[in-house]
TORKOL-4160 file (C-alpha; in steps of 0.2 Angstrom, whole numbers, padded with zeros to 4 digits, m for minus):
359
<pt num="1" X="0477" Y="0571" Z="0487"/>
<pt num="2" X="0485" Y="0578" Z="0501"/>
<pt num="3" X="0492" Y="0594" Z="0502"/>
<pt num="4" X="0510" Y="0596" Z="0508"/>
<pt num="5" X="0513" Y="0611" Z="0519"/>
<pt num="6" X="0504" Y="0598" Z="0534"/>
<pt num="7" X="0510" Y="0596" Z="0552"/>
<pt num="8" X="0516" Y="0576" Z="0551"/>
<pt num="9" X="0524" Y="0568" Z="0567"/>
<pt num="10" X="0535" Y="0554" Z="0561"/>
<pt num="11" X="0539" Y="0539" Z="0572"/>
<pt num="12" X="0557" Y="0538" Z="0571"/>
<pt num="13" X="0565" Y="0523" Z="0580"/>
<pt num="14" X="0583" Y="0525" Z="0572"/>
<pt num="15" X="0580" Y="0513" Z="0557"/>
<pt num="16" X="0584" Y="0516" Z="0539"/>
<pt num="17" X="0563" Y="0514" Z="0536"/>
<pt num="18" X="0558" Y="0527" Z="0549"/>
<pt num="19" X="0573" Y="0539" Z="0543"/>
<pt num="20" X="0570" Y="0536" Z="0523"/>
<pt num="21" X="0552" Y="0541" Z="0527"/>
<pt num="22" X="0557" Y="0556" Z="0535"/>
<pt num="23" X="0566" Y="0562" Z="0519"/>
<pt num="24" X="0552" Y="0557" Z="0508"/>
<pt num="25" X="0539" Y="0567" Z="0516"/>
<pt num="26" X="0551" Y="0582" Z="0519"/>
<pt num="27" X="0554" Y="0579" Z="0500"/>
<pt num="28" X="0534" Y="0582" Z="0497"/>
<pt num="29" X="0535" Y="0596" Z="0504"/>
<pt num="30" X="0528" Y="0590" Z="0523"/>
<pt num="31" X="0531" Y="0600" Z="0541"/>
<pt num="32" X="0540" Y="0586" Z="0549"/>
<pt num="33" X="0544" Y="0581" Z="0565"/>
<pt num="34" X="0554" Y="0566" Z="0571"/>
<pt num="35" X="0549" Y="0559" Z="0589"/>
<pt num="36" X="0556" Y="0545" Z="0596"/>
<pt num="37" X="0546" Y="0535" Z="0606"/>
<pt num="38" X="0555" Y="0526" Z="0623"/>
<pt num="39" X="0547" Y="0511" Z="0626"/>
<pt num="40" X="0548" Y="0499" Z="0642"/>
<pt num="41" X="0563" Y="0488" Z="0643"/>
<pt num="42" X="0571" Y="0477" Z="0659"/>
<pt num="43" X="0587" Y="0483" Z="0665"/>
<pt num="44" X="0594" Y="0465" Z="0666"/>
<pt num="45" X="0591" Y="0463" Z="0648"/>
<pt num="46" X="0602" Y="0474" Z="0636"/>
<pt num="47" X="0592" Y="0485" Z="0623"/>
<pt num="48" X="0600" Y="0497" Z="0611"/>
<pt num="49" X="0588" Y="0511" Z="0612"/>
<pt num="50" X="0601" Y="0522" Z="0619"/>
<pt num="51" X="0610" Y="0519" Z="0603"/>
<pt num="52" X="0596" Y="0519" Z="0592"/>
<pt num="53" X="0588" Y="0535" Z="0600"/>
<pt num="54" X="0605" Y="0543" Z="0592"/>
<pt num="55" X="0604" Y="0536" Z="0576"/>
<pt num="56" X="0587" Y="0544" Z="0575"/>
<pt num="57" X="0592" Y="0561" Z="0581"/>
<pt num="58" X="0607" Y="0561" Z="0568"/>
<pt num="59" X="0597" Y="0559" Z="0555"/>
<pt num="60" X="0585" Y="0574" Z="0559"/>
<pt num="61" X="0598" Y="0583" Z="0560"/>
<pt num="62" X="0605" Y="0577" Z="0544"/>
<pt num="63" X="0589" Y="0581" Z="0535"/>
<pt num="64" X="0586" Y="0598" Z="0548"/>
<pt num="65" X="0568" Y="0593" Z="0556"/>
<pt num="66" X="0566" Y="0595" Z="0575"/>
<pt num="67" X="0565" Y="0581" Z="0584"/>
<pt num="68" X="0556" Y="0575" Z="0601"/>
<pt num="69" X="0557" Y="0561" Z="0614"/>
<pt num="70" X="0540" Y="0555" Z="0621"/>
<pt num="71" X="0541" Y="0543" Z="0636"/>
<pt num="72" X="0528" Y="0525" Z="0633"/>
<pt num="73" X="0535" Y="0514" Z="0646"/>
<pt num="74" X="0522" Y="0513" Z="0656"/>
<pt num="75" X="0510" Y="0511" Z="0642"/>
<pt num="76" X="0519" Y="0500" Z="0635"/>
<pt num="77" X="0525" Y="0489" Z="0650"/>
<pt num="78" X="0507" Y="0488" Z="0653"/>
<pt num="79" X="0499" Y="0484" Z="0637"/>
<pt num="80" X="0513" Y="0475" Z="0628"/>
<pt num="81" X="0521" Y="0467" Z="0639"/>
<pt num="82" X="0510" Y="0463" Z="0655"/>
<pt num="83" X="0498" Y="0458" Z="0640"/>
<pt num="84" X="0510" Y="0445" Z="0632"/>
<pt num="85" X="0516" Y="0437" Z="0650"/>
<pt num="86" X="0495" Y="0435" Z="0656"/>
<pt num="87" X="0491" Y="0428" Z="0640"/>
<pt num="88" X="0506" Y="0416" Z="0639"/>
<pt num="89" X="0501" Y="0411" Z="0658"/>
<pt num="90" X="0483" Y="0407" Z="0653"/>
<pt num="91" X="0488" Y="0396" Z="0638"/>
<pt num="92" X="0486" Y="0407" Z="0625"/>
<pt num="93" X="0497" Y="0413" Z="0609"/>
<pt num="94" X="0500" Y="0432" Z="0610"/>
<pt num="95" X="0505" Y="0444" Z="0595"/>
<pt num="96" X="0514" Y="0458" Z="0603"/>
<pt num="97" X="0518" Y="0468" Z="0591"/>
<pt num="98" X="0498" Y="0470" Z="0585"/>
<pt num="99" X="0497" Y="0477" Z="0604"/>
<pt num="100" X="0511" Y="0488" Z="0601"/>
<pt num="101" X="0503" Y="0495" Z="0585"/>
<pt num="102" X="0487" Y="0497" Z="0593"/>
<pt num="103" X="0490" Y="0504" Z="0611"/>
<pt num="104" X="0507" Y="0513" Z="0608"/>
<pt num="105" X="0511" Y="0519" Z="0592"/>
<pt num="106" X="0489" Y="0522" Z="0585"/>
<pt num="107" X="0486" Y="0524" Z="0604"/>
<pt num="108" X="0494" Y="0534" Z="0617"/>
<pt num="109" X="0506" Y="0542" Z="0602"/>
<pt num="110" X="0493" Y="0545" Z="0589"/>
<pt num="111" X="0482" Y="0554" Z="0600"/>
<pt num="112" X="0497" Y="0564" Z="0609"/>
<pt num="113" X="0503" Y="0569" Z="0593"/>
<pt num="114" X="0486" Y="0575" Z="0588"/>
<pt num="115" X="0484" Y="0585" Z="0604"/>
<pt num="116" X="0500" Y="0593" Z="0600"/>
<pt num="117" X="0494" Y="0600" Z="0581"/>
<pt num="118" X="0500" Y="0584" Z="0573"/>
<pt num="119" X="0488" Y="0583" Z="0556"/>
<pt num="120" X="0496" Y="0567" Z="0551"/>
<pt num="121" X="0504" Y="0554" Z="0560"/>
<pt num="122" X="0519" Y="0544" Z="0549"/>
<pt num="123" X="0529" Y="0527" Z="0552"/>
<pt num="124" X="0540" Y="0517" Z="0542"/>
<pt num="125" X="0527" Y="0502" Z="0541"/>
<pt num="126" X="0529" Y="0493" Z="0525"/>
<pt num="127" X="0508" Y="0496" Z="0523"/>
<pt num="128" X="0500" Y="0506" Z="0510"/>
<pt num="129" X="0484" Y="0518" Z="0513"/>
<pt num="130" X="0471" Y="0523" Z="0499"/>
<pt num="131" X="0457" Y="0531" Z="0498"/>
<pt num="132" X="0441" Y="0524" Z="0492"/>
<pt num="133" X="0435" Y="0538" Z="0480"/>
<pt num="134" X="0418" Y="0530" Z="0477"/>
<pt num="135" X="0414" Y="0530" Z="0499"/>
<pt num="136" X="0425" Y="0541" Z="0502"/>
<pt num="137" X="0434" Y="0530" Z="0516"/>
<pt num="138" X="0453" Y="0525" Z="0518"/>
<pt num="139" X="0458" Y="0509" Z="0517"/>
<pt num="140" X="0472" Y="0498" Z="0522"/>
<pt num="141" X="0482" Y="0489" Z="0510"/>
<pt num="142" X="0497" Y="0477" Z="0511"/>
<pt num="143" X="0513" Y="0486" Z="0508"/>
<pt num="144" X="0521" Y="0485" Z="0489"/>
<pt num="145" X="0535" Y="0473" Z="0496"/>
<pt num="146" X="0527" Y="0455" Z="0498"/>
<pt num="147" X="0543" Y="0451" Z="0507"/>
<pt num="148" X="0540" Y="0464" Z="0520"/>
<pt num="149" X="0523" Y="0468" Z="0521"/>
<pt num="150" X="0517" Y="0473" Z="0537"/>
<pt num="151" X="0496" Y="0474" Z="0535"/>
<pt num="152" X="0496" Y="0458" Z="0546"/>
<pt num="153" X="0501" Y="0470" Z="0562"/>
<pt num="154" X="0489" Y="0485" Z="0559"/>
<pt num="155" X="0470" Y="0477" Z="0560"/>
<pt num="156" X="0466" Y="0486" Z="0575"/>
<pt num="157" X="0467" Y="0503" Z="0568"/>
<pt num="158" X="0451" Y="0513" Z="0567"/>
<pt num="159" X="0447" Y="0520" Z="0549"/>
<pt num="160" X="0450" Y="0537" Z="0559"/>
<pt num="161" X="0468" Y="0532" Z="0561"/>
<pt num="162" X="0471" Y="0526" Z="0544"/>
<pt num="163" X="0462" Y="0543" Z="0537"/>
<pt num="164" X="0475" Y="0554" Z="0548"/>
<pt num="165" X="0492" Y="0540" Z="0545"/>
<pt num="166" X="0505" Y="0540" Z="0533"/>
<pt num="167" X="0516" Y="0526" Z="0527"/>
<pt num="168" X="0529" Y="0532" Z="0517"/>
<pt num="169" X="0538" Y="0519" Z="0513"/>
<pt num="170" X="0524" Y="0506" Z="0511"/>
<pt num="171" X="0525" Y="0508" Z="0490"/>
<pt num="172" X="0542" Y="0503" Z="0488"/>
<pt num="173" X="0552" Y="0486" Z="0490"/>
<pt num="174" X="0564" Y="0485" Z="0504"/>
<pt num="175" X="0579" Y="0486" Z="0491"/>
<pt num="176" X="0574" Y="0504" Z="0484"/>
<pt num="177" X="0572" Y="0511" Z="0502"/>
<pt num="178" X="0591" Y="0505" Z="0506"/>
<pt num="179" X="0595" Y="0515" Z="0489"/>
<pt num="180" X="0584" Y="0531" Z="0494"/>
<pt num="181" X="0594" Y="0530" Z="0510"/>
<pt num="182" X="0609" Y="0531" Z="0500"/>
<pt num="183" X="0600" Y="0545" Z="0489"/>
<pt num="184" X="0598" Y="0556" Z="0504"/>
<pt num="185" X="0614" Y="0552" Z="0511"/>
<pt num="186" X="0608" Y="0545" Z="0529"/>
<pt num="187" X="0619" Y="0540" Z="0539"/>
<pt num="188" X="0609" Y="0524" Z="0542"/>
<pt num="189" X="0609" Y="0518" Z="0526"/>
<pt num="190" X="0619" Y="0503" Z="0529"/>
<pt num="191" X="0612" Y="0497" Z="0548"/>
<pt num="192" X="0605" Y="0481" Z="0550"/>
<pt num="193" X="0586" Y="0480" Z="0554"/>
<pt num="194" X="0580" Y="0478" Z="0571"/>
<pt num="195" X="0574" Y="0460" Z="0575"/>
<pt num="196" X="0556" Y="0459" Z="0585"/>
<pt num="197" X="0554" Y="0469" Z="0600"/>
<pt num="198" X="0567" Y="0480" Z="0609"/>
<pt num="199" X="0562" Y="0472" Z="0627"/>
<pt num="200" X="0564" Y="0454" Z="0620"/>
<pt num="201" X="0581" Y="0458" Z="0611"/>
<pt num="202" X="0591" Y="0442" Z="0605"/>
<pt num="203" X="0585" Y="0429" Z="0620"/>
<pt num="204" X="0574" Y="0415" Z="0616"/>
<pt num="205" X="0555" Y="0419" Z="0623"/>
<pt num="206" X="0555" Y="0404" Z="0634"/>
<pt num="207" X="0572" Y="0415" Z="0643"/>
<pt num="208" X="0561" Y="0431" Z="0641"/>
<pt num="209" X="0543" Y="0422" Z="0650"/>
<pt num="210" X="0555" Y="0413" Z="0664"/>
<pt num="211" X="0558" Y="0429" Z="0672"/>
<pt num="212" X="0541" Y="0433" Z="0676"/>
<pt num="213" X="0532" Y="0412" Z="0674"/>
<pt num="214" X="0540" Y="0401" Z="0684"/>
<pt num="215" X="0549" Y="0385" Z="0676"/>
<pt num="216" X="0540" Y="0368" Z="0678"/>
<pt num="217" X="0545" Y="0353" Z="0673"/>
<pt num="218" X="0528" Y="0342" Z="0663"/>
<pt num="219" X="0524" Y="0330" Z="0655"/>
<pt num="220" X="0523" Y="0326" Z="0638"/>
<pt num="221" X="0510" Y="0315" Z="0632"/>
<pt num="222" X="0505" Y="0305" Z="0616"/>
<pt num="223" X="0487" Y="0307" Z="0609"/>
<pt num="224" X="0483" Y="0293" Z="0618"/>
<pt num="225" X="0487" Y="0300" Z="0635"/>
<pt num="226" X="0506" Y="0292" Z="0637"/>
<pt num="227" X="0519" Y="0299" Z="0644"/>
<pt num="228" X="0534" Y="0300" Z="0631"/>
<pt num="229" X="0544" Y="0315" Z="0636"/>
<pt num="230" X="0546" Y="0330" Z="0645"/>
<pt num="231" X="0546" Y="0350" Z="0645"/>
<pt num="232" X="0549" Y="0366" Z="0656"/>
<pt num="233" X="0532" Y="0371" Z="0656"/>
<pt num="234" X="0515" Y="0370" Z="0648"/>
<pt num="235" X="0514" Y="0389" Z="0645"/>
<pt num="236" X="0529" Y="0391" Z="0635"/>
<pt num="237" X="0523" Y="0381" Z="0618"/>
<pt num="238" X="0509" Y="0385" Z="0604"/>
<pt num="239" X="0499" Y="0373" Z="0593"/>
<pt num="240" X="0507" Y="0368" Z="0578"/>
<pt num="241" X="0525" Y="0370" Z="0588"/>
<pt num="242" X="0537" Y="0358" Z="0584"/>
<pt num="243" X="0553" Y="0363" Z="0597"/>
<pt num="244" X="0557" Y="0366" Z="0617"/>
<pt num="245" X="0550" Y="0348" Z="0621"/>
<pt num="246" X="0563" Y="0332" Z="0626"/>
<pt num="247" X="0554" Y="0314" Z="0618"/>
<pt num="248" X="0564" Y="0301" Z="0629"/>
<pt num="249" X="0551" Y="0287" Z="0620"/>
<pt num="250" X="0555" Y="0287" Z="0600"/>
<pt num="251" X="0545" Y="0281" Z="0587"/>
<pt num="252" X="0551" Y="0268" Z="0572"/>
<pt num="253" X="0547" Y="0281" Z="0561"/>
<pt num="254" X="0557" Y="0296" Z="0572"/>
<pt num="255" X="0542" Y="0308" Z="0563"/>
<pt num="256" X="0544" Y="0326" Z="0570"/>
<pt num="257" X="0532" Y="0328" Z="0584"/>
<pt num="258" X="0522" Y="0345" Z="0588"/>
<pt num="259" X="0509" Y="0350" Z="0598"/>
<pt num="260" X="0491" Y="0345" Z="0597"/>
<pt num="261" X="0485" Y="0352" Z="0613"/>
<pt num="262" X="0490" Y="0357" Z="0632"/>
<pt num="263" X="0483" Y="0356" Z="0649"/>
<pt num="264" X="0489" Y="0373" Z="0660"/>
<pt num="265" X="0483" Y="0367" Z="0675"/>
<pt num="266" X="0491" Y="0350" Z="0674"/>
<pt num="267" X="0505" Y="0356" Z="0665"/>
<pt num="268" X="0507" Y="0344" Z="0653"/>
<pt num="269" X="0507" Y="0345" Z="0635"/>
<pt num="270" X="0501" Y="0332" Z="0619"/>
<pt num="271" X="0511" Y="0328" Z="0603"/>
<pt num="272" X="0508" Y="0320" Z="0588"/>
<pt num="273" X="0515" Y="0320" Z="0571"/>
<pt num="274" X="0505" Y="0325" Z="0554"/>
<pt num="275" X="0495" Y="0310" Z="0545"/>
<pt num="276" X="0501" Y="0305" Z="0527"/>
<pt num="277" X="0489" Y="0319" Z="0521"/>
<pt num="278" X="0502" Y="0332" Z="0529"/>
<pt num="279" X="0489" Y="0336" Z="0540"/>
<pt num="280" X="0488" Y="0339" Z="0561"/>
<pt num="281" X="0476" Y="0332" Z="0573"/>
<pt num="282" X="0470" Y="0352" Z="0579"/>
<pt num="283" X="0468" Y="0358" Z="0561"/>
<pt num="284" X="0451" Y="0362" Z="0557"/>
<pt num="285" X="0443" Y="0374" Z="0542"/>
<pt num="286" X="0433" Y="0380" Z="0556"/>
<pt num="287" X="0439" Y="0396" Z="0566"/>
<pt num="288" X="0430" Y="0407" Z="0576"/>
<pt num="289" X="0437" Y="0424" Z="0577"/>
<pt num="290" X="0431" Y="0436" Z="0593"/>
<pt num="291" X="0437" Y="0455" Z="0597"/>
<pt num="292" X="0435" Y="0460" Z="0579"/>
<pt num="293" X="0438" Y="0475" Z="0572"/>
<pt num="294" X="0437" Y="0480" Z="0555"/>
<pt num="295" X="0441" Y="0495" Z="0546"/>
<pt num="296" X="0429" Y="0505" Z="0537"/>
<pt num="297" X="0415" Y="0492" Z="0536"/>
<pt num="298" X="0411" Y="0475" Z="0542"/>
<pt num="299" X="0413" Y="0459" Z="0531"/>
<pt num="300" X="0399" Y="0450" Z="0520"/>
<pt num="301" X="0391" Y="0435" Z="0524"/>
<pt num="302" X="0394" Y="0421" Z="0513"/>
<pt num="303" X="0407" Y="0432" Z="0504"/>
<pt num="304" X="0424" Y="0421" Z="0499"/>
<pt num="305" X="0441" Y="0431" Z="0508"/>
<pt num="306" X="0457" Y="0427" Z="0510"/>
<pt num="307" X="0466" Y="0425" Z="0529"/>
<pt num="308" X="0485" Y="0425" Z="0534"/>
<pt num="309" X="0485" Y="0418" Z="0554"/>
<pt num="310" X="0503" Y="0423" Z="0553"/>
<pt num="311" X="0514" Y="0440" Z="0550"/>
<pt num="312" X="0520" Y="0434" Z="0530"/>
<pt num="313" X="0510" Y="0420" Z="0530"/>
<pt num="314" X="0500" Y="0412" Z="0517"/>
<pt num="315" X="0485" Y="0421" Z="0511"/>
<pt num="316" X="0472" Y="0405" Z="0516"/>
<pt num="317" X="0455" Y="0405" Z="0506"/>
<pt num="318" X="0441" Y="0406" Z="0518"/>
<pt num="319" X="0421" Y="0411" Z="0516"/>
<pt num="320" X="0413" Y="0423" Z="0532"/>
<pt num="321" X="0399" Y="0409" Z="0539"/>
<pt num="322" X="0395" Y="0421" Z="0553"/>
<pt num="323" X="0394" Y="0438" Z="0560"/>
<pt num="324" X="0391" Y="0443" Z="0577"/>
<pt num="325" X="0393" Y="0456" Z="0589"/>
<pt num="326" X="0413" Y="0457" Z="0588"/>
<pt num="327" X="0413" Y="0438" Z="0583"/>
<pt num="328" X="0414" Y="0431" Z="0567"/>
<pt num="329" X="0416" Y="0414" Z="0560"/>
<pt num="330" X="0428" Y="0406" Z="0545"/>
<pt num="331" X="0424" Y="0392" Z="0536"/>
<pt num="332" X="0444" Y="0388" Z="0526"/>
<pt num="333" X="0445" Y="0379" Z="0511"/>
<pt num="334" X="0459" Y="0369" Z="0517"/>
<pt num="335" X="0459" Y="0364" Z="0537"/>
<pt num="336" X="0471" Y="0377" Z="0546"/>
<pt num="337" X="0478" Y="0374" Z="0563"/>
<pt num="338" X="0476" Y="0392" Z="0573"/>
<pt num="339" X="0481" Y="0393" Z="0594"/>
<pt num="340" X="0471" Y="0402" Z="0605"/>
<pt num="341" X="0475" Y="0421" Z="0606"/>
<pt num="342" X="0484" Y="0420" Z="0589"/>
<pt num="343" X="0478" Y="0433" Z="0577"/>
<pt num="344" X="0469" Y="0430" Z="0562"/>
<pt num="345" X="0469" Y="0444" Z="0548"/>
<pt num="346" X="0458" Y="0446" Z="0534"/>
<pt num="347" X="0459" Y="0452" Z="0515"/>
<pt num="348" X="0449" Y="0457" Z="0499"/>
<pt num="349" X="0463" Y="0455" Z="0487"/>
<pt num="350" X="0477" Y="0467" Z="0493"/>
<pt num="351" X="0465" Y="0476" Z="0505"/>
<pt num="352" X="0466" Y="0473" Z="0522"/>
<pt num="353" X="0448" Y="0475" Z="0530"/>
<pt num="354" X="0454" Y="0469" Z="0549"/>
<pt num="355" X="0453" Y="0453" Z="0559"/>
<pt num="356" X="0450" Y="0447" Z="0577"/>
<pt num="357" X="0457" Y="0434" Z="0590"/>
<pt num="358" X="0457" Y="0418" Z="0587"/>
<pt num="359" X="0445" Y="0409" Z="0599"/>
């Protein structure tokens, strides 16, 4: 058990999450202190950070914890969103927020908090951590809220990160940490919660990508190579998407079309809609997954798992067929359609063990 009395750096970003967890561990007894991290975001886009860099400092003084500012734009401009704008530009489907996770908050601030006597590093992710009594490892587990649950984002920690992080809130359901807000008497018990990333705010991400990739109208093709609509550029859509695209040649039918494939260089993409078995040309029970990383140890061939190739999605059956050097390969019960650059996560029952890029 850990022993309260612990120096604990607390990402605080002005949400009732971050500020219930800084009572809870304040509560057990914890050193705490609330550090704000600023994070990259384009002056022709608003942001409230301003704003939500107050609501965290109010609250540490309401609960009487110092409080800190450390400055990641330049991490995360570089790693977050330079990141997201390549991957789009080379077709791919990017998960920021897994970025975020692993080059900002259990990168550039774990280790900074570390170096300045941190023994524990705390967020308000709805994960849970538990240690494994026979090995003597910590694991990762989905948070107590299924609705909420944030394991998907975390696969690229280190089993050193997950040994050294807390996650206060990741045993309770979103509706008792609005009430323990209330408890404590934050006076963020009532703010909405923050939607995706501060840098993309509320505009769509084709907006967000048309400041830095350059519109082009393309051709949208059907399967068989004919041309039935039109789109603003090849880049902007994902496999399995079903919007953003113009069909000027309908069908009998009118079936919802979504994309099967796309050509980058041509700037075209191709449609088609789902067969009378619900199912899409590009889905296949065969993924391979490269960049893996898995916390604590490494999966077992043959073994049966569960996979979620989406934050809150379905947890997909699958069997490992295949390990390799940072590669392995899923065989799904049930054919899955998975983009390039999309992250594939997967679990033993509620443990998370890690995942990799979808290849």
């Amino acid at each position: 058990m850990i022993r309260s009395g612990k120096k604990v750096f607390l990402g605080m970003s002005g949400g009732v999450d971050s500020s219930v967890s800084a009572a809870l561990l304040k509560e057990q007894g914890f050193d705490v202190t609330g550090v704000f991290i600023k994070v990259w975001n384009p002056d022709w886009m608003e942001c409230t950070w301003r704003e939500d860099r107050l609501d965290a400092m109010r609250v540490a003084a309401e609960l009487n914890i110092p409080f800190k500012t450390i400055d990641l734009e330049k991490e995360y401009k570089k790693e977050v969103v330079d990141y997201m704008v390549s991957e789009y530009s080379l077709g791919n489907t990017p998960n920021p927020d897994v970025m975020c996770n692993q080059h900002v908050k259990f990168g550039s601030f774990f280790d900074w908090a570390v170096k300045e006597g941190a023994d524990y590093v705390a967020t308000g992710h709805y994960a849970c951590i538990k240690k494994n009594t026979d090995t003597g490892t910590h694991e990762l587990w989905s948070g107590a809220d299924s609705s909420k649950d944030q394991s998907y984002f975390l696969w690229t920690l280190k089993e050193n990160h997950v040994a050294r992080t807390l996650f206060p809130v990741g045993s309770y359901e979103k509706k008792e940490v609005r009430k323990l807000a209330q408890k404590y008497g934050l006076s963020v018990a009532d703010k909405r919660d923050s939607q995706g990333l501060c840098f993309i705010g509320k505009i769509a991400i084709e907006d967000f990508l048309g400041h830095y990739l350059e519109k082009k109208k393309g051709a949208v093709l059907d399967v068989s190579g004919n041309v039935i609509g039109e789109h603003n550029g090849a880049f902007f859509f994902t496999l399995g998407e079903r919007h953003g695209f113009t069909i000027t040649k309908k069908t009998p039918e009118e079936l919802p079309y979504y994309v099967v494939g796309k050509d980058i260089n041509k700037n075209t993409i191709t449609v088609s809609y789902k067969s009378k078995e619900g199912q899409l040309r590009i889905e296949s029970v065969d993924v391979t997954l490269g960049s893996t990383n898995w916390i604590g140890s490494e999966l077992v061939l043959g073994k049966k798992y569960t996979a979620r190739i989406r934050h809150l999605g379905d947890h997909l059956a699958c069997t490992c067929a295949m390990i390799g050097t940072k590669q392995v390969r899923l065989l799904f019960d049930s054919p899955v359609c998975v983009a390039p650059g999309q992250s594939v996560v997967v679990y033993d029952d509620g443990r998370c063990l890690g995942g990799g890029i979808a290849q």
